[in-house]
C-alpha positions as CSV (number, residue, x, y, z in Angstrom):
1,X,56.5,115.9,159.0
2,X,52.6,115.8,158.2
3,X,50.7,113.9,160.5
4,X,47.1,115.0,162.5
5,X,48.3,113.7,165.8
6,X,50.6,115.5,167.7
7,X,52.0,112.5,169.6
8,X,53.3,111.2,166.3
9,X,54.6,114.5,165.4
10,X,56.7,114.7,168.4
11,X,58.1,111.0,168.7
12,X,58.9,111.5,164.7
13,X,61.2,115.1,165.5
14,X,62.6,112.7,168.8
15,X,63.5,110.3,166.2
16,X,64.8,112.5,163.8
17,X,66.6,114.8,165.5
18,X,69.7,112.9,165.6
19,X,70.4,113.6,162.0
20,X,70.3,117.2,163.1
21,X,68.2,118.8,160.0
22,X,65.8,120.9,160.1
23,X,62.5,119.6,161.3
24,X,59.1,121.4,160.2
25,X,55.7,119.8,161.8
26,X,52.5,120.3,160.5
27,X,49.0,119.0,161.2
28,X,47.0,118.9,158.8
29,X,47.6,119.3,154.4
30,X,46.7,123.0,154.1
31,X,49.9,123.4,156.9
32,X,52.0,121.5,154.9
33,X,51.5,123.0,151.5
34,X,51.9,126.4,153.4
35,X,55.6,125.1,154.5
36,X,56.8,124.1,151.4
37,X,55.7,127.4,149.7
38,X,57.9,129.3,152.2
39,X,60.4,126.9,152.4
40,X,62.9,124.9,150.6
41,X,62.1,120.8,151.5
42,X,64.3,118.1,151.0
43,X,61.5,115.3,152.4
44,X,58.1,115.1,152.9
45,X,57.4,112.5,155.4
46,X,53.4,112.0,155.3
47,X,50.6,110.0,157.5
48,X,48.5,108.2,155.0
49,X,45.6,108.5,157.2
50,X,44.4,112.1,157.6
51,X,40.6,113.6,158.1
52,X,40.9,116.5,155.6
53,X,43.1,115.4,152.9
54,X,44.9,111.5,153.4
55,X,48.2,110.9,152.5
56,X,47.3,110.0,148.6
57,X,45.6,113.2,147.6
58,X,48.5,115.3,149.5
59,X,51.5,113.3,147.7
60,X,49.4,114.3,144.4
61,X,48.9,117.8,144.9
62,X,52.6,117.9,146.1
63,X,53.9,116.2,143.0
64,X,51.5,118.9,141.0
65,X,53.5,121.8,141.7
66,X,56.3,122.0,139.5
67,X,58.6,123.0,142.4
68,X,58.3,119.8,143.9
69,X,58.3,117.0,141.1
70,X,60.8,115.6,142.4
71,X,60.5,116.2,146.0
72,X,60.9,112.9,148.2
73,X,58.0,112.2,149.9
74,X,57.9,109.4,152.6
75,X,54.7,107.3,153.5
76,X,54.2,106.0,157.4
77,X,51.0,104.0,157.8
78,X,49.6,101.6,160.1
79,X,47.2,100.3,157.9
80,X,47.3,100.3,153.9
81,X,49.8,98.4,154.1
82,X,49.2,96.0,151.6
83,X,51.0,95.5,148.1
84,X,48.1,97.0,146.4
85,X,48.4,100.3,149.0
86,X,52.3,100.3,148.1
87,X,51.4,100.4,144.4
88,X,49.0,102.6,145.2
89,X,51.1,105.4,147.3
90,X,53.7,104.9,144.9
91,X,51.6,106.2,141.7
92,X,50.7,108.8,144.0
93,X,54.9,110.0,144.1
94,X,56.2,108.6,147.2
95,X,59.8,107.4,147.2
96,X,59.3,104.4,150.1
97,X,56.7,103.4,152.4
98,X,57.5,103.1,156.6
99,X,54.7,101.1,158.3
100,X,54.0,101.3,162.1
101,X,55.2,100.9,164.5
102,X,57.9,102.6,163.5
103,X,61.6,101.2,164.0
104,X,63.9,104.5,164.6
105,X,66.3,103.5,163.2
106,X,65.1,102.5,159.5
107,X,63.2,106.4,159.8
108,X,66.5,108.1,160.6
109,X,68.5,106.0,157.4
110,X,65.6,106.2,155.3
111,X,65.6,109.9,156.1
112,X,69.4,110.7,156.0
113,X,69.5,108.8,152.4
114,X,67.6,111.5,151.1
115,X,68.0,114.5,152.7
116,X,71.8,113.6,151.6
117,X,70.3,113.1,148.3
118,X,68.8,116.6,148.0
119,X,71.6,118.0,149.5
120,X,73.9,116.2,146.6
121,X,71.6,117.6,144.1
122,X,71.5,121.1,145.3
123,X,75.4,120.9,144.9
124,X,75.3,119.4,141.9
125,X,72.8,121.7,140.3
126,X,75.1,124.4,141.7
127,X,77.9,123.3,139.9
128,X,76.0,122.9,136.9
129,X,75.2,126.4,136.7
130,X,78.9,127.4,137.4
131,X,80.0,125.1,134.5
132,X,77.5,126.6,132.3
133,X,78.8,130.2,133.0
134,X,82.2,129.6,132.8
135,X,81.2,127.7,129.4
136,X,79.5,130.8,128.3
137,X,82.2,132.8,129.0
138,X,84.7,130.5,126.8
139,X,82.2,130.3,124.0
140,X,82.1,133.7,124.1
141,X,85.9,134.2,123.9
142,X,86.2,131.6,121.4
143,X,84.0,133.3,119.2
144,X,85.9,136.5,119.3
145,X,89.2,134.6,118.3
146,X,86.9,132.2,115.6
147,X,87.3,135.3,113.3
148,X,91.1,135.8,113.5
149,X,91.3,131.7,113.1
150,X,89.5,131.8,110.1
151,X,91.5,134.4,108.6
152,X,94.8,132.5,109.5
153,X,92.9,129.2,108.7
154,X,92.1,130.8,104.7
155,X,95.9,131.8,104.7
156,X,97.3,128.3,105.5
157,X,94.7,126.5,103.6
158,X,96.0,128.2,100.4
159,X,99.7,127.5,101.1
160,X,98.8,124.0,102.1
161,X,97.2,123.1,98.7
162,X,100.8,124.8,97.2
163,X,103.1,122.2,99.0
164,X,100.3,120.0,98.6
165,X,100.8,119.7,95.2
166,X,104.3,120.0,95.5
167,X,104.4,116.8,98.0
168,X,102.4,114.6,95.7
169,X,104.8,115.1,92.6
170,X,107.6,114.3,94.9
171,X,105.4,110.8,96.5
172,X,105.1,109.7,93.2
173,X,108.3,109.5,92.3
174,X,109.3,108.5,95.9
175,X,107.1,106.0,96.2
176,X,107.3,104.1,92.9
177,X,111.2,104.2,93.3
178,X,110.3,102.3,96.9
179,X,108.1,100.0,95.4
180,X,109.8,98.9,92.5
181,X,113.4,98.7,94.4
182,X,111.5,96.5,97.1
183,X,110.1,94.6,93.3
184,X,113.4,94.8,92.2
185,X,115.4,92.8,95.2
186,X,112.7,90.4,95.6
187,X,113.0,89.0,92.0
188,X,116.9,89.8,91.7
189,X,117.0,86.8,94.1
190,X,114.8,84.7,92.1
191,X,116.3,85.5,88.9
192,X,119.2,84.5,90.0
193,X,118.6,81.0,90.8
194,X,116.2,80.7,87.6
195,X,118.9,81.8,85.3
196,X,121.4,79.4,86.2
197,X,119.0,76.8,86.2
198,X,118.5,77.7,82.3
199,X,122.3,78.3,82.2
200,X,122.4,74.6,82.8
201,X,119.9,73.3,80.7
202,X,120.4,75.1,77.3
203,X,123.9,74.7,77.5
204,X,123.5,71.1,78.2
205,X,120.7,70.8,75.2
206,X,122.9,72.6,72.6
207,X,125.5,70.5,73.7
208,X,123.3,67.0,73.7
209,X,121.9,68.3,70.3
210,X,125.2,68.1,68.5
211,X,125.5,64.0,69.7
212,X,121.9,63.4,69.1
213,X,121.2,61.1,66.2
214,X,119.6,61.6,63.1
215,X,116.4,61.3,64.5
216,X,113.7,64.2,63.2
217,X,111.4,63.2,66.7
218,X,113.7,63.4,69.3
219,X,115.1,66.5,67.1
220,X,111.7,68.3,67.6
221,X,111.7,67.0,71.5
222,X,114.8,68.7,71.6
223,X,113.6,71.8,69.9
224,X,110.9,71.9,72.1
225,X,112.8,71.9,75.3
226,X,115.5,74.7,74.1
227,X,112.0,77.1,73.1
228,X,110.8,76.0,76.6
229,X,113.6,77.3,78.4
230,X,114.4,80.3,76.1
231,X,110.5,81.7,77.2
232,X,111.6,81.0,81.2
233,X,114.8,83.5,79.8
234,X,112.4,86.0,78.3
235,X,110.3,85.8,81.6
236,X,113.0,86.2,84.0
237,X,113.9,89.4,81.8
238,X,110.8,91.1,81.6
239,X,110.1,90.2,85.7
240,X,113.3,92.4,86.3
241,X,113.2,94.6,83.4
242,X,109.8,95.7,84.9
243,X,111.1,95.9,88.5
244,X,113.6,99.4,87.1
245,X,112.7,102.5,86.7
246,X,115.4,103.9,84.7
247,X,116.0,106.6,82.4
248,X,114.9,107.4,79.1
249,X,116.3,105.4,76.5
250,X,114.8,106.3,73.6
251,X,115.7,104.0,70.5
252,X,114.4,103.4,67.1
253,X,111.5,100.4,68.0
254,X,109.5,97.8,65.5
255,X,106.1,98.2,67.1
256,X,104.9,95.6,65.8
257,X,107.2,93.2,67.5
258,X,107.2,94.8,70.5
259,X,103.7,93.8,70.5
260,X,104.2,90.2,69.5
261,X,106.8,89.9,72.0
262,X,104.0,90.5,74.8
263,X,101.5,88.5,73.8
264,X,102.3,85.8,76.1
265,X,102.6,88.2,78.8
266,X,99.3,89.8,78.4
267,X,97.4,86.9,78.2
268,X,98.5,85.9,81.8
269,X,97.7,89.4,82.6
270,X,94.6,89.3,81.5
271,X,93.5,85.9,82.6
272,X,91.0,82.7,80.7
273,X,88.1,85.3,80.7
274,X,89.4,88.4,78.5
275,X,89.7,88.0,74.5
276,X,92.4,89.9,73.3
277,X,92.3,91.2,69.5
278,X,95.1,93.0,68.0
279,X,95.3,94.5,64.3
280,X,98.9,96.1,63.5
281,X,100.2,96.4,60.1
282,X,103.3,94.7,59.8
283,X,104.7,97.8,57.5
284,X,104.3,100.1,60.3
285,X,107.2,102.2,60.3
286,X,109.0,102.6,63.3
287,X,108.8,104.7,66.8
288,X,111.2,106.7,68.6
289,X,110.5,105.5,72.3
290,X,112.5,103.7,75.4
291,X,111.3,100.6,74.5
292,X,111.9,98.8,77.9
293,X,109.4,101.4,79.4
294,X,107.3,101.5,76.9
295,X,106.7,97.8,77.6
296,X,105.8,98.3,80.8
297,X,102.8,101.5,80.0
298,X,101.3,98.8,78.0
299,X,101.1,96.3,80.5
300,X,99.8,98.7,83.0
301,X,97.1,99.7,80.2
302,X,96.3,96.1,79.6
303,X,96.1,95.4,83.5
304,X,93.9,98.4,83.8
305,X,91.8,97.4,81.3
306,X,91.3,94.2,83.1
307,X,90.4,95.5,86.4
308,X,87.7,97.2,83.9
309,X,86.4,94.0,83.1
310,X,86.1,91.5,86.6
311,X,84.0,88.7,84.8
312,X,84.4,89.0,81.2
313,X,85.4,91.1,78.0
314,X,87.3,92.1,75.2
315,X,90.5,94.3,74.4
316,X,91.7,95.5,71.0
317,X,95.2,96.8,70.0
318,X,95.2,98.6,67.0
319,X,98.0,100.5,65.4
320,X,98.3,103.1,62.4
321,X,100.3,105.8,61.4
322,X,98.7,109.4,61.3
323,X,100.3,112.7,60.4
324,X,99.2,115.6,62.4
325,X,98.7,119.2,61.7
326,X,96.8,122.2,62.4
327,X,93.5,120.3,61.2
328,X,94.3,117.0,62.4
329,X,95.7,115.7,65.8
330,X,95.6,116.4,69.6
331,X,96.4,119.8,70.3
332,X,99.1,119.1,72.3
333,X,100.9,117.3,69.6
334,X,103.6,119.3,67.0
335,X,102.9,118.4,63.4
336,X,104.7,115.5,61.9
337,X,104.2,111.7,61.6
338,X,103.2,109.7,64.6
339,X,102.4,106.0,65.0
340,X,98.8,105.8,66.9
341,X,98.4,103.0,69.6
342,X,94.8,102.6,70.5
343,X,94.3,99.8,73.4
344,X,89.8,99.6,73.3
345,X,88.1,97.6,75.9
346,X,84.8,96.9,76.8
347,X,85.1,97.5,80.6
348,X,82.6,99.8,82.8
349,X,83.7,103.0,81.6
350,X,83.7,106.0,83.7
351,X,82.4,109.3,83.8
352,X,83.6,112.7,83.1
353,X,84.7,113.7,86.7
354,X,86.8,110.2,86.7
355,X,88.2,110.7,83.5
356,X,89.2,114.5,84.2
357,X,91.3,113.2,87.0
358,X,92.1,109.6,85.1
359,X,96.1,111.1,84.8
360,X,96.2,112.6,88.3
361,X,98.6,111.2,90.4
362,X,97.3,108.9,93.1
363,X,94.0,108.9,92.0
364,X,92.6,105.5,91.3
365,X,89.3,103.8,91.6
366,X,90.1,100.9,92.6
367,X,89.8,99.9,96.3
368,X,92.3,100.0,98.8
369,X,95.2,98.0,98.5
370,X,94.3,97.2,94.9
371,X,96.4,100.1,92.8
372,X,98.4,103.2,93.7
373,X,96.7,106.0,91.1
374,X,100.4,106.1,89.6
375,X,99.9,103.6,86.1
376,X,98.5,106.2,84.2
377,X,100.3,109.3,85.3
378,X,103.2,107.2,84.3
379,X,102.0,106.0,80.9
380,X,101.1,110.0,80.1
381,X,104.1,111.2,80.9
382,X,106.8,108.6,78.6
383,X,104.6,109.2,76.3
384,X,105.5,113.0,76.6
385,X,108.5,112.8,77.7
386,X,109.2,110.7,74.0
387,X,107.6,113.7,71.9
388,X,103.8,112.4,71.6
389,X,100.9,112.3,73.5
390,X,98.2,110.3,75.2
391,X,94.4,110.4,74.7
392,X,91.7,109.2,76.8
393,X,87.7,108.4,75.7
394,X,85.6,106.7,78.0
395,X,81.5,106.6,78.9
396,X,80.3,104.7,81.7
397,X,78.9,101.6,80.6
398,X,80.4,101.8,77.3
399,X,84.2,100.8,77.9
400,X,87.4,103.0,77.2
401,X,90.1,103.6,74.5
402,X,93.3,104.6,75.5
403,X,95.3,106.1,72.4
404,X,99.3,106.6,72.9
405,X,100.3,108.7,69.6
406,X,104.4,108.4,69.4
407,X,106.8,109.9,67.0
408,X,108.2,108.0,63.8
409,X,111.6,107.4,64.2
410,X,114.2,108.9,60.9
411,X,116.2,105.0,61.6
412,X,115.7,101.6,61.1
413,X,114.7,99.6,64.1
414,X,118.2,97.2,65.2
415,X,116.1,94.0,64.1
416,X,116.3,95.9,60.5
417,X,119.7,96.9,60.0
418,X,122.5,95.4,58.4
419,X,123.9,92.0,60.6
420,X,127.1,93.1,61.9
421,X,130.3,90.3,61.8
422,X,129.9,88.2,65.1
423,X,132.2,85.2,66.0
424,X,131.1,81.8,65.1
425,X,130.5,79.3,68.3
426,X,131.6,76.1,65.9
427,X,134.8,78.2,64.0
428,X,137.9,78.9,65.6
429,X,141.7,79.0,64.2
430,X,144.4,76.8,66.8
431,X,145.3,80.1,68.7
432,X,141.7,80.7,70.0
433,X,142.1,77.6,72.1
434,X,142.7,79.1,76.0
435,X,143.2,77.8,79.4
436,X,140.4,79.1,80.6
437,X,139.3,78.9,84.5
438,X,135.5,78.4,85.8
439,X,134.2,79.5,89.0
440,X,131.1,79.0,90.6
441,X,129.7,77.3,93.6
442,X,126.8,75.5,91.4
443,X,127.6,72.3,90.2
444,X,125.2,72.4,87.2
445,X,126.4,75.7,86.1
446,X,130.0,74.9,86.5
447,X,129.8,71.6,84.9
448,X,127.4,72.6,81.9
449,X,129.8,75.8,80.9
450,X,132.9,73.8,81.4
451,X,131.4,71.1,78.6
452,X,130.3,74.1,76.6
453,X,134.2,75.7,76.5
454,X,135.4,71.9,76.1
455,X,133.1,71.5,73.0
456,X,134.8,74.7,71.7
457,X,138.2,73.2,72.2
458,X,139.1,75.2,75.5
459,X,141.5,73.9,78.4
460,X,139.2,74.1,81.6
461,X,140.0,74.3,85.3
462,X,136.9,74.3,87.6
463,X,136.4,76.1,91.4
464,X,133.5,76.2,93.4
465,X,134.5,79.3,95.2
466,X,136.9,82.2,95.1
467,X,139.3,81.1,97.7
468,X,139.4,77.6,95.6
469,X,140.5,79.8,92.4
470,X,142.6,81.9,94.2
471,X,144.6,79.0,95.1
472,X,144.3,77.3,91.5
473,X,145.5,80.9,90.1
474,X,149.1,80.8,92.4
475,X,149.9,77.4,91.3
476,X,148.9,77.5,87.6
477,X,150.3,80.6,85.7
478,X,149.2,78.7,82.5
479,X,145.5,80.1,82.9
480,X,144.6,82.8,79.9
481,X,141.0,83.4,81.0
482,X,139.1,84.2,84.4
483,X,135.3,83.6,84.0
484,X,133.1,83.7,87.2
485,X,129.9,83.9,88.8
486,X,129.1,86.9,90.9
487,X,126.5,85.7,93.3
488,X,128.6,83.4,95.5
489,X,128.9,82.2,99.3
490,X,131.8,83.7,101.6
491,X,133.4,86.0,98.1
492,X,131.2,87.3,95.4
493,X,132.7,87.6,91.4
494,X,133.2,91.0,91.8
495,X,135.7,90.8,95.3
496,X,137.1,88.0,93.1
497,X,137.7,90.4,90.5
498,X,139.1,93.0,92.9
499,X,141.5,90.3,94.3
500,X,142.7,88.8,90.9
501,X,143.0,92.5,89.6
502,X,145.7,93.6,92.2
503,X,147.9,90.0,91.8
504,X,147.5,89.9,88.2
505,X,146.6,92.5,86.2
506,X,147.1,91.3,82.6
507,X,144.5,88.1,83.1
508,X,141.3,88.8,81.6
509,X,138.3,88.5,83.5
510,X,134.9,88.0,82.1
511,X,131.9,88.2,85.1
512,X,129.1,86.0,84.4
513,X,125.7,87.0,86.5
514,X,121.9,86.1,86.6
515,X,121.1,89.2,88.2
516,X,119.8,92.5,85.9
517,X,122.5,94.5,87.7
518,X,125.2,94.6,90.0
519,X,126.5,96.5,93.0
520,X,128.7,99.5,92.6
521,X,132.3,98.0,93.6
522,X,134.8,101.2,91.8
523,X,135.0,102.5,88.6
524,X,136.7,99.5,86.6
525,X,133.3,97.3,87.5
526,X,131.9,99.3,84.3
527,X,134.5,97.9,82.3
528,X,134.1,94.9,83.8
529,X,133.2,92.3,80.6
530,X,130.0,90.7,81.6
531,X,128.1,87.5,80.6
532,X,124.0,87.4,81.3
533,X,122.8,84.3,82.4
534,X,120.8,82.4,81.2
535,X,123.9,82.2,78.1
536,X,124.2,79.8,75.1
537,X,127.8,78.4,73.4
538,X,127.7,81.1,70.9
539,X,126.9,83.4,73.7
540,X,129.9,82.3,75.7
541,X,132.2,81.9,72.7
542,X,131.5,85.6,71.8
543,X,132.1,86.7,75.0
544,X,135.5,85.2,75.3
545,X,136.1,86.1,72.0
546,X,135.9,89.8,73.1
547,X,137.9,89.2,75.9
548,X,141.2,88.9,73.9
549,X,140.1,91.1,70.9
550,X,139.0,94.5,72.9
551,X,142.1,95.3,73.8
552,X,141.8,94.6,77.2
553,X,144.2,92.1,77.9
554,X,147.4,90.5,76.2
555,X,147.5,86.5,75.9
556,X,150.1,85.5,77.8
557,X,150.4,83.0,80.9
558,X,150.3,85.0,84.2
559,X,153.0,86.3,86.0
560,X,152.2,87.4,89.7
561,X,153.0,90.9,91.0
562,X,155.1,91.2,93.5
């Protein structure tokens, strides 16, 4: 307390004394600068009007010292007490401003607010220090064990990378199988339905064909339709063929068709704004190669040379044959003859560091969500798997050529060998004709193949279920044939199958099915004759016709087993 007048000095401690602190007095600057020398302060409560030094030049000599920047200092005045003294004594460091006559009890909570204050800060700052020692003192003994961590961390580091790359050969295979059985029942579905659909109509255009007049328009109308729907087959085909992942097949293949066959395909891959270019001699000898996966590496090439090319470009197929030696080749490759694919586009290119890791599984460039780093790795390794190689040759800027060398087959491709005796949809001798029942729950498909076994001279009974047939099969013993869907409310074809096997063994079944494959039900299922949908008359009649002449079966009415 800092005042010249001792009468204040004493009514101030009266006042103050309550709060039971510890009250210095002083009269005068010098004094008070001598007591906070000697002594910790919390507040400095300070006259403004003093003869030696006032209020304002004490407060800025206080706040000098770097002890007591931040020192609460108190300003009690009975005159300058106007805003412009506030502003003033507040530049000069005081923390409030009490004019006189003093009310006690705004001193004492003015007071107590920040002697509390210091007092908080003191403890705070105490802890402070603690916390930085005992911080010290885990740094330190962190250090001391960074050492060992290291040494441990360098240890698991190196067999981290091991099952590292152990893990990703095993996600890749993992991960495709996932993706392309999640592919696989999402289009099994679809297929389905499509393939009866076409079931429907090309049996009902054959059949419309043969009563259509001599007319060479409606003819090519006709024509038209039955191409139409035999592309919808092809699609429905290739949509599940490329949702399997199976294993090798490999199989003497024409190229060259191969190639044609896709056209349509990668044209929608591709998309309006891509020109596609392809130059393949037609006397290119055949490969040796699954050809069902070999379809699907070039539509991942062509759909990776699209994602090279977002506005607009140009790929080019080319295809020769090449024999390599030690001169001549890839390195990688033995000598012989090979058939060279090349697939050039005119995309972005990439650089080397990209292209080292091109055939790395899981690495893509693409952003997220947008590929899975698997086509290539995929593509490289049926190549190798089938006895050739793939090359890659890319520059940033100046698009990329993909080059898929793969072995000449020693056999003709099947669409080059010798046409082997098939039955005849429009010949048939007066024993051929059966009594022959048809189950399934669609109308349209039931309908249409009845008329198609009609046409061929066939007696036909028709269920729309297997309970329905069941039935039908107990009360006529005249039926020679079973032929029924698989995909069916309440009893599938093939618990059908299991039912009609056990009651009557002799009667020949023949499983019809839109679907590229079907559940494991027992061993015999293999056996099972089956009929693809979409199917044709000559399709069906050469199914049936195998029925009776594999052996399978004797033609006889049935006779139930008891």
């Amino acid at each position: 307390m800092v005042d010249d007048q001792p009468g204040k000095l004493l009514s101030y401690e009266v006042i103050l004394k309550e709060l039971g602190e510890n009250l210095l007095k002083a009269s005068s600057a010098r004094e008070a600068l001598a007591h906070l020398l000697r002594t910790e302060i919390a507040v400095v409560l300070i006259d403004v009007c003093m003869p030696e030094l006032d209020g304002f030049e004490l407060a800025g000599m206080i706040r000098e010292h770097p002890r007591f920047e931040k020192t609460a200092i108190i300003f009690v005045s009975a005159v300058q007490i106007t805003d412009l003294d506030r502003v003033r004594g507040y530049a000069a460091g005081a923390v409030d401003y009490v004019p006189v006559p003093v009310v006690p009890e705004v001193l004492r909570a003015k007071v107590k607010v920040f002697a509390e204050l210091y007092r908080k800060t003191r403890q705070l700052e105490h802890l402070n220090s603690e916390l930085e020692r005992r911080v010290a003192d885990r740094t330190a003994a962190l250090e001391a064990s960074t050492l060992q961590l290291r040494a441990l961390n360098e240890e698991l580091e190196q067999r981290i990378e091991e099952r590292t790359r152990e893990r990703e050969q095993a996600l890749a295979q993992l991960f495709e199988a996932q993706k392309l059985d999640t592919i696989g029942k999402l289009t099994g579905g679809v297929a389905h339905d499509f393939n009866n659909l076409l079931t429907a109509v090309l049996g009902s255009l054959e059949l419309l064909a043969k009563r259509l007049p001599d007319d060479p328009r409606a003819v090519r109308l006709l024509e038209n339709a039955v191409q139409g729907a035999k592309r919808g087959a092809s699609l429905t085909q290739r949509l599940l063929a490329f949702a399997r992942r199976q294993e090798l097949k490999p199989e003497s293949v024409d190229l060259v068709s191969l190639v044609d066959g896709m056209e349509d395909l990668f044209g929608r891959a591709l998309g309006p704004g891509i020109r596609m270019a392809k130059f393949l001699d037609p006397d290119l000898p055949a490969v040796r190669v699954d050809a069902n996966q070999l379809e699907l590496a070039l539509l991942n090439l062509v759909v990776n040379a699209r994602d090279a090319m977002p506005l607009s470009g140009s790929l080019t197929l080319l295809a020769a044959t090449a024999t390599v030696d030690a001169e001549f080749g890839p390195k990688d490759l033995g000598p012989g003859g090979y058939v060279k694919l090349s697939l050039i586009d005119t995309g972005m290119g990439m650089d080397a560091e990209t292209l080292a890791k091109a055939t790395e599984p899981f690495f893509t460039t693409k952003g997220l969500g947008k590929g899975t780093g698997l086509g290539l790795s995929m593509v490289h390794g049926l190549v190798m798997q089938s006895g050739g190689t793939m090359t890659i040759a890319s520059k940033p800027g100046e698009g990329t050529t993909v080059e898929l060398w793969l072995p000449l087959s020693e056999t003709l491709p099947m669409s080059h060998r010798p046409d082997q005796a098939a039955p005849q949809a429009g010949t048939r001798s007066p024993t051929d004709v059966r009594r022959i029942l048809v189950v399934d729950d669609d109308p349209l498909v039931g309908t249409g193949t009845a008329e198609m076994l009609a046409d061929l001279g066939h007696n036909v009974v028709e269920a729309r279920s297997g309970a329905e047939a069941i039935t039908i099969l107990n009360q006529d013993r005249s039926i020679q044939l079973l032929l029924t869907d698989h995909a069916m409310p309440g009893m599938t074809g093939l618990e059908l199958a299991t039912i009609v096997r056990t009651s009557f063994p002799d009667l020949p079944i023949l499983l019809a099915s839109g679907y590229a494959e079907l559940p494991n039900g027992g061993d015999w299922n293999i056996q099972l004759p089956r009929l693809a949908k979409p199917y044709r008359q000559e399709d069906l009649a050469a199914a049936i016709s195998a029925c009776f002449t594999a052996g399978l079966s004797n033609v006889v009415p049935l006779r139930a087993q008891r």
